[in-house]
N, C-alpha and C positions, 0 to 999 in steps of 0.2 A: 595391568601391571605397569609395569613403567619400561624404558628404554635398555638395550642389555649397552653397558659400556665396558672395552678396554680397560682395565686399570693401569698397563704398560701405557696405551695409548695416551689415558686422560693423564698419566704422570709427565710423560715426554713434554705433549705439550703444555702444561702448568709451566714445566721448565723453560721450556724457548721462551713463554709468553716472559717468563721473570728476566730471562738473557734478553729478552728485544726493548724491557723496559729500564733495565740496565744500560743498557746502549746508549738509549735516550739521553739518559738524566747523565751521562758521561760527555756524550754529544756537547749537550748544553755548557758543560762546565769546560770541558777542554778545547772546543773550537771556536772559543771567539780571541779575537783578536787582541795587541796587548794595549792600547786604546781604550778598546771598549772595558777592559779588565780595571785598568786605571780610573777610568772616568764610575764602575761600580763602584769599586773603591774608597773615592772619592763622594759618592752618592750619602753610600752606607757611614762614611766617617762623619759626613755633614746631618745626616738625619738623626744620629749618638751625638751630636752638640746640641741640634736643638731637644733632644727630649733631656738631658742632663740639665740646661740653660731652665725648662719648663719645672725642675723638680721642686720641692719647696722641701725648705729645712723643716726639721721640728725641734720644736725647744730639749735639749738633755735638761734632766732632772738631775742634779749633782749636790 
């Protein structure tokens, strides 16, 4: 047969696991500094000029 499981058990923890990963990705977003926020920022606005700069027109048909 196979392993007898909780289902209260395996539910609780599904949950923490989702609140511990929650955490994380909160962590990440909310503790960096406003420096470091600035200069992403800045990352992200400069790597949107070069792919818009790389686009190529295309002729309308009018």
């Amino acid at each position: 047969m196979g392993e007898i499981v909780n289902l209260n058990r395996a539910r609780k923890s599904r949950a923490k696991a989702d609140r511990k990963a929650e955490a994380a990705a909160n962590r990440v977003a909310h503790g960096r500094t406003k420096a470091e926020k600035q200069a992403a920022s800045l990352d992200q606005a400069r790597a949107a000029r070069l792919l818009d700069g790389k686009k190529r027109e295309t002729p309308r048909d009018d």
